[in-house]
LUMGU-254444 format. One line per 3 residues: number of its first residue (from 1); their letters; for each residue z, x, y of C-alpha. Coordinates in steps of 0.2 Angstrom, whole numbers, plus 5000, padded with zeros to 4 digits. Layout:
! residues N
NUM = a = Z X Y ~ ...
This chain:
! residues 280
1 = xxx = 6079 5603 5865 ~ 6091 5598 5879 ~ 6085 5601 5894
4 = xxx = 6100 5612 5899 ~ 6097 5622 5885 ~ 6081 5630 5889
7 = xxx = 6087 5640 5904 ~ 6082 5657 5900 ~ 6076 5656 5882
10 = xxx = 6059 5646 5888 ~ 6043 5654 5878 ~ 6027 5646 5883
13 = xxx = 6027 5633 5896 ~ 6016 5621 5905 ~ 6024 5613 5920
16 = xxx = 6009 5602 5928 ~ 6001 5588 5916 ~ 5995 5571 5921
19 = xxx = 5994 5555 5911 ~ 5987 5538 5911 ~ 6002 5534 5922
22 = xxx = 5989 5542 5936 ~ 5974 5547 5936 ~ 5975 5558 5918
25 = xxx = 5967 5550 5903 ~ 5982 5557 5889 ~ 5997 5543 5887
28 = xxx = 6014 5553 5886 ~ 6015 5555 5868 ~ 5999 5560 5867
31 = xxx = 6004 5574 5878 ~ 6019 5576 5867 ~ 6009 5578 5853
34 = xxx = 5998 5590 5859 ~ 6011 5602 5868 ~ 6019 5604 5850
37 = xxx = 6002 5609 5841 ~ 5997 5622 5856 ~ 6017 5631 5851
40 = xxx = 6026 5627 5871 ~ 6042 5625 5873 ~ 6042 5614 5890
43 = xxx = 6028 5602 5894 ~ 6034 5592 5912 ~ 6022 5578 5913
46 = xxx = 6019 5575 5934 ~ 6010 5561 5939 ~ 6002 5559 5955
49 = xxx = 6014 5552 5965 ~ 6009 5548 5982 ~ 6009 5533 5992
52 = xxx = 5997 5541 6007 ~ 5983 5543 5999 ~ 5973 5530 5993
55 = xxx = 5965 5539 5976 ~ 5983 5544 5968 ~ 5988 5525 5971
58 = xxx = 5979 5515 5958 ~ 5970 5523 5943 ~ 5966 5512 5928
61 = xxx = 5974 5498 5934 ~ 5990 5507 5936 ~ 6000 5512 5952
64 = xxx = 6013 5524 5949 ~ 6029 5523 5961 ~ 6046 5524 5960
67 = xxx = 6046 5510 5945 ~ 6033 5520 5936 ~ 6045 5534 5936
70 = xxx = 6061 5526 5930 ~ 6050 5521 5916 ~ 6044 5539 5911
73 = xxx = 6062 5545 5912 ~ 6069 5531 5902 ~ 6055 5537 5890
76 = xxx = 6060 5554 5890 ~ 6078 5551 5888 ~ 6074 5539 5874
79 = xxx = 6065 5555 5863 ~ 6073 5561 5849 ~ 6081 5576 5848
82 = xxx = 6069 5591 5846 ~ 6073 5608 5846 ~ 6056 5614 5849
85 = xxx = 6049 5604 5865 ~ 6061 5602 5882 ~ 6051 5589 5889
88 = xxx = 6053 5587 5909 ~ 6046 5574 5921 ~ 6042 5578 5938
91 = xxx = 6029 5572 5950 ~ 6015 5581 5960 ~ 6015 5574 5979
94 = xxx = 6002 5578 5994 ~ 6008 5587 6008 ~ 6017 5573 6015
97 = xxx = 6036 5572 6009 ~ 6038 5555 5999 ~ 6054 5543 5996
100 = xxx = 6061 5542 5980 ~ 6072 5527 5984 ~ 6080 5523 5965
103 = xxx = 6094 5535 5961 ~ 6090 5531 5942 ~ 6071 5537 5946
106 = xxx = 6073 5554 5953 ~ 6061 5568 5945 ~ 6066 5585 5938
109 = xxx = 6056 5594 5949 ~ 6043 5591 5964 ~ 6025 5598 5965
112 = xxx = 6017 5598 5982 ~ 5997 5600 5985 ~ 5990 5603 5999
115 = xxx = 5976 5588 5992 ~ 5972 5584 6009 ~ 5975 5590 6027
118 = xxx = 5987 5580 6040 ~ 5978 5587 6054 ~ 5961 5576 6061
121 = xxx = 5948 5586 6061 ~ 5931 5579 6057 ~ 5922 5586 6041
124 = xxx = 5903 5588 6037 ~ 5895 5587 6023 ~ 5887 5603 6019
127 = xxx = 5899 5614 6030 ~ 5911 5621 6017 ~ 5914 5637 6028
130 = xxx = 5923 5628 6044 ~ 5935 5640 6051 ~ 5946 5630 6061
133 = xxx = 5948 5615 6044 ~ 5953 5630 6034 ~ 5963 5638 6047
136 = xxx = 5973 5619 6047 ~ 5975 5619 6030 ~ 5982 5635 6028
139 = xxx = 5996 5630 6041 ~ 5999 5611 6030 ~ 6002 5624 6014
142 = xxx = 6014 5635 6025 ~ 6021 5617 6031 ~ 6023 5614 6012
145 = xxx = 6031 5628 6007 ~ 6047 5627 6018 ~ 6049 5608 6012
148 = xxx = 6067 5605 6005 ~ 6058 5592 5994 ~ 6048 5606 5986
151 = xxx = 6052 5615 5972 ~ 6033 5619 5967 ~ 6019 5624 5979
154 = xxx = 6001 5618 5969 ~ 5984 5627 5967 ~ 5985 5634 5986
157 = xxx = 5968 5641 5982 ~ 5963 5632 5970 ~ 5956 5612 5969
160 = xxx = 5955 5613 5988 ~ 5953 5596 5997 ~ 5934 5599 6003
163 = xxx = 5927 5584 5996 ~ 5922 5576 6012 ~ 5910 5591 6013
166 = xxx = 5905 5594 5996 ~ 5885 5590 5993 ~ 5883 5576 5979
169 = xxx = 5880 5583 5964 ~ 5892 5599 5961 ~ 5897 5607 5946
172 = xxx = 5915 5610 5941 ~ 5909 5628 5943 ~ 5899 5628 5957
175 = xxx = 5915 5623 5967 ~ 5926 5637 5961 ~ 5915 5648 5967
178 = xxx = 5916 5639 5983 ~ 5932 5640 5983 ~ 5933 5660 5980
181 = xxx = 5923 5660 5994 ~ 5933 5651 6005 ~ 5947 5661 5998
184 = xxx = 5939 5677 6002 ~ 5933 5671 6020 ~ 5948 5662 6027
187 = xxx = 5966 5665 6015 ~ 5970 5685 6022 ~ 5984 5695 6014
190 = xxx = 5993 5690 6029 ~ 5991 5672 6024 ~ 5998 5675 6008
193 = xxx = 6011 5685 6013 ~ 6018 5673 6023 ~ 6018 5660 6011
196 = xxx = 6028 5671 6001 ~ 6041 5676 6011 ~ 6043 5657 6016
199 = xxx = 6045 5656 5996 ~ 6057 5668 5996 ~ 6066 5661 6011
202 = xxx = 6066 5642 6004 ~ 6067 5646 5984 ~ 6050 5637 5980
205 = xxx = 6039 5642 5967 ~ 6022 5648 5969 ~ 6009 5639 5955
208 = xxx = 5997 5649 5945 ~ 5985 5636 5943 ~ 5977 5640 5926
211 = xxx = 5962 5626 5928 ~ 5955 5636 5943 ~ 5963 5654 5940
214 = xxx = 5970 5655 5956 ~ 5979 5663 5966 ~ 5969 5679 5963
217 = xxx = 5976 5692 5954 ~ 5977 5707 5970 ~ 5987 5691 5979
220 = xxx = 5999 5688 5963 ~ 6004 5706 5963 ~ 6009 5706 5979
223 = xxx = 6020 5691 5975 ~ 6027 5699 5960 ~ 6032 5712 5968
226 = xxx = 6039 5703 5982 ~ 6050 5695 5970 ~ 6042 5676 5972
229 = xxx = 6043 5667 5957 ~ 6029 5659 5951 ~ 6025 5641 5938
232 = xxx = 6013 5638 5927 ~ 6002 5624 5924 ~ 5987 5618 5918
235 = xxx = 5984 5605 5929 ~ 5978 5594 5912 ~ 5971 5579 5914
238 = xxx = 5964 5575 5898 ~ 5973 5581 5881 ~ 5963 5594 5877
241 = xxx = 5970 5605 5891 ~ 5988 5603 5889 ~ 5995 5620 5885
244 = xxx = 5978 5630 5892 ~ 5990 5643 5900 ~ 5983 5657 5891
247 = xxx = 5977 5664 5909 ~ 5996 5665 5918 ~ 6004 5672 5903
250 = xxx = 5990 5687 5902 ~ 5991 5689 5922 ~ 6010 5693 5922
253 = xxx = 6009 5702 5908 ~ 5995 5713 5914 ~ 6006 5715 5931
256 = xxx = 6022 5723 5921 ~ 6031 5707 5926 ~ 6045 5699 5914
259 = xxx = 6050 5682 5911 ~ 6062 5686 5926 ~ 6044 5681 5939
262 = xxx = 6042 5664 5930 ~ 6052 5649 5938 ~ 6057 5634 5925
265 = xxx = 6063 5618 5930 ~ 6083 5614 5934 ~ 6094 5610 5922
268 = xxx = 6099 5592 5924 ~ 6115 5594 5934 ~ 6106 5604 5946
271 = xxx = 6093 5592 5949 ~ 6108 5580 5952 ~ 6114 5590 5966
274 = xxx = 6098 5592 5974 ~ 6093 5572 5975 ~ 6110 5569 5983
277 = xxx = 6105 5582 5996 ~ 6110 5599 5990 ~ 6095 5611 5990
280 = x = 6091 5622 5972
C-alpha cells in the first residue's frame, strides 16, 4: 500500500515498534512479517534515535543515526508493492530536539519521550514519590508537546524515567503499579488538560501506550472529548508484541470515539513540507 493511500482508510495500526537497529530484538522484516499475521494495516518501525542519551546510542553493536536511518528508508522504499501493510519509518527521540542533517534521511513521523528529565535534580534510590522530580517532569512533557519537531508525545504516564530510583530487582509489574501511583499522586487533571490544549494548539498526537495501558481511561475521555487526537503503539520491542493494540482500539471504542480521534502518519508530500520547515 502506498503510503499516500492509507489516509483515511487505515484499519488497525501500530505506530511505535523497535528493531535490532536499536535496542529491539526483531530485524525489520521480521516486523513485517509479523504486522501481516496480527491483520494491521500500518506498522512504523521507530528506532531509538537519540544522541543524548547514552543507552539509545549503541545496542548490539549498532548506533543508530542519521545513516541508520537512510538505510531503513532505502529499505522501506525498496519493499514491494503491498496492498495490505503501509509500512512508515519514524523515530522515537527523548525530550531534547535532535538534528536530522541528511535530506535523504528524514523520518515520516517524530515520537518524543519524556525518557529522562533535563532538569538536575538529584534522584534516590528508593524514593519514587519525590514531588519536585515529578513536578520537572511534568513541565519537560509540557516542553515536549509544543515542540515543532514533534508529531507524537510517548507513554506521558507510562515507562517513566525513574530508574535512578528504582530498587534492584523490580518486576515489569511491580513498576506499573508504581507508576499508577505516581500518576495518581502527581499528574492532576489540570496536568493533563494542559497537555491537551498545547496538543490541540500545536497538532501533536497524544500516545496510547498499549505496553503500559496509559494514559488512564477518565484522562483519555477528557482528551476525546477535547478533540485531541490520539496514536497507538505497542512500544514492541521483541516480535511477539507487534500489533498488541488490542487495549487502544477497545478504549476508543468503549469512549463512543470514531476513527476521527486516531492520528496516522502524513502522507509523503506532507512530511516533505514539514522537514523543509513547514509545520503539519
Amino acid at each position: 500500500m502506498r503510503v499516500e493511500e492509507c489516509r483515511g482508510s487505515c484499519g488497525l495500526m501500530d505506530l511505535h515498534v523497535h528493531t535490532s537497529a536499536s535496542d529491539g530484538e526483531p530485524t525489520a522484516d521480521g516486523v513485517l512479517e509479523h504486522a501481516r499475521a496480527k491483520g494491521l494495516s500500518i506498522v512504523a518501525i521507530t528506532d531509538h534515535y537519540d544522541p543524548f542519551a547514552a543507552e539509545y546510542g549503541a545496542q548490539s553493536g549498532n548506533v543508530f543515526d542519521h545513516r541508520a536511518l537512510e538505510k531503513q528508508l532505502q529499505w522501506r522504499d525498496g519493499l514491494p508493492e503491498d496492498d495490505s501493510l503501509a509500512v512508515f519509518i519514524g523515530i522515537e527521540r527523548g525530550p531534547i530536539s535532535v538534528r536530522l542533517e541528511m535530506p535523504s534521511a528524514q523520518p515520516d513521523f517524530v515520537i518524543a519521550s519524556v525518557h529522562y528529565i533535563t532538569s538536575r535534580i538529584p534522584v534516590e534510590r528508593g524514593r519514587l514519590f519525590d514531588e519536585r522530580y515529578w513536578r520537572a517532569y511534568m513541565d519537560e512533557a509540557l516542553t515536549v508537546v509544543a515542540d515543532p519537531q514533534v508529531d507524537v508525545v510517548g507513554h506521558i504516564a507510562g515507562y517513566l524515567p525513574m530508574g535512578g530510583m528504582l530498587l534492584p530487582g523490580s518486576t515489569f509489574e511491580e513498576r506499573r503499579e508504581m507508576e499508577r501511583e505516581i500518576d495518581a499522586r502527581f499528574f492532576s487533571s489540570q496536568w493533563y488538560e494542559d497537555i491537551f490544549r498545547a496538543a490541540l494548539a500545536s497538532k501533536t498526537a497524544i500516545e496510547l501506550h498499549c505496553a503500559t495501558r496509559t494514559p488512564r481511561i477518565d484522562m483519555v475521555e477528557m482528551g476525546i472529548k477535547m478533540g485531541v487526537r490520539f496514536s497507538v503503539g505497542s512500544d514492541a520491542h521483541n516480535v511477539e508484541s507487534v500489533g498488541n493494540v488490542a487495549w487502544a482500539y477497545d478504549l476508543i471504542q468503549s469512549q463512543g470515539a470514531g476513527r476521527q480521534a486516531l492520528w496516522h502518519p502524513p502522507a509523503r508530500a506532507d512530511a516533505d513540507l514539514r522537514s523543509a520547515g513547514t509545520r503539519r
